[in-house]
N, C-alpha and C positions, 0 to 999 in steps of 0.2 A: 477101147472107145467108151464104154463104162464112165469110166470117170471123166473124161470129156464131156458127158453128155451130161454128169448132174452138173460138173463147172458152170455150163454155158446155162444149166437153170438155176445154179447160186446167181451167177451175173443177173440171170433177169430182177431176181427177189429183190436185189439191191440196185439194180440199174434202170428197170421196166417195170416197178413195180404192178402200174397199170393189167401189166400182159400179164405178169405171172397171178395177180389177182382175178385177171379173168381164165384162170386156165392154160394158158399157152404153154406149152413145154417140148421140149427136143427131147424127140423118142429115141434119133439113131442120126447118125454124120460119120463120114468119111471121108476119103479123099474124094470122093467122085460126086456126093449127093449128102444131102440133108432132108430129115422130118421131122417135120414139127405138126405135133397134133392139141385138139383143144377138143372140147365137149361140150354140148347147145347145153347151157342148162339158166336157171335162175338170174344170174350176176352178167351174161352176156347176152342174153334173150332182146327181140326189139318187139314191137305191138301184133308183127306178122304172124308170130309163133315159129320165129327162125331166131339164127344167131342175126346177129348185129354184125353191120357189114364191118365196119369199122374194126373190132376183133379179127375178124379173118384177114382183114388187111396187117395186123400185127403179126401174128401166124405167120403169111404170106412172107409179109419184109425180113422175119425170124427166121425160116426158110434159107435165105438166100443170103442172107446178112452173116450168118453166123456160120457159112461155110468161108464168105471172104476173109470174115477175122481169125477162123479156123489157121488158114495158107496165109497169109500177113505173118500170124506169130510164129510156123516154121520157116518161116523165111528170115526172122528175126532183123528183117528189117520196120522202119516207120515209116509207113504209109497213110493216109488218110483216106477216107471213105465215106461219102456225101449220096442221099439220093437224091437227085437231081427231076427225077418224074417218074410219074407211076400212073399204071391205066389198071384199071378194072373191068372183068366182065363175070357177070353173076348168071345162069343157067339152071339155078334148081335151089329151094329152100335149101339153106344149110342146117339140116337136125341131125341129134347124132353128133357121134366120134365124125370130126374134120382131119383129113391129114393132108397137109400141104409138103409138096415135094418139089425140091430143084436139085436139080440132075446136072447142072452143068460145070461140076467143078474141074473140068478139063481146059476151058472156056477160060476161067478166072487165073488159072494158071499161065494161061498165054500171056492174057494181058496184064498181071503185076507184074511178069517179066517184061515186059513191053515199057511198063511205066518203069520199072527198076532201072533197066538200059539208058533209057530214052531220059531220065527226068521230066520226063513230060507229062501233066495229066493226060488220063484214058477214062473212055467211057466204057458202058458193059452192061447190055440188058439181061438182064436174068428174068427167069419164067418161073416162078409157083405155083403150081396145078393144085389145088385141094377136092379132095374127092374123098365120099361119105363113104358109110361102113358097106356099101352096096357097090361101090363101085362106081360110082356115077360121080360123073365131073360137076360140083356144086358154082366152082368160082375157079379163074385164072386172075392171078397179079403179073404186072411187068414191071418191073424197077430198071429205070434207069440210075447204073450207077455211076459214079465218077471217081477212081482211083491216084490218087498222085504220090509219089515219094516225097517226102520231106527231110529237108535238107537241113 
């Protein structure tokens, strides 16, 4: 998994510049779960003397995003992948190592097969929980995502 993980932070360097310039990077991914962590520092900082929401929201969508494209490419098939809506809730400065985690690659698995079958788009909320080096729940993201085969 090693080299999956620096892949998917080559991808951001050249695809998200934004993210990988503030930090964001995939520590570990599997079949089941994805982490992605980022570090309060300089270059993401807001007036509060926290991160910026807005990064953790990158984090967040990284999280979750890069577990669907993960199961997309062994599936080898082409699907498309849209997020559709996203909520926020924030509960504690974010300082410090953030590590956001989505745990529901069992979930996504349902439903590409779902949409594979079906040709149908599907939709798929995914949860990213980010929580500090303490343990403490900083922020949750919810992405609404929208999955469809292409034909």
């Amino acid at each position: 998994m090693a080299l999956l993980v620096k892949k998917l932070n080559l991808f951001l360097l050249f695809n998200l510049p934004s993210a990988f310039l503030c930090g964001v990077r995939v520590k570990q991914i599997n079949a089941l779960e994805c982490h992605v962590g980022v570090r309060h520092k300089w270059i993401n900082k807001n007036p509060f003397k926290s991160m910026f929401w807005a990064v953790q929201g990158m984090a967040a969508e990284l999280a979750t995003g890069a577990l669907i494209i993960t199961k997309i490419k062994q599936l080898n098939e082409k699907i498309s992948m849209l997020v559709i809506k996203n909520e926020a809730q924030f509960t504690k400065k974010a300082k410090g190592r953030i590590t956001f985690r989505c745990t529901q690659g069992t979930d996504i698995d349902k439903v590409l097969q779902s949409a594979i079958q079906s040709g149908e788009g599907q939709t798929l909320t995914l949860k990213a929980e980010g929580r500090d080096e303490a343990g403490d729940v900083v922020a949750i993201f919810n992405f609404l995502w929208s999955l469809k085969r292409k034909f």
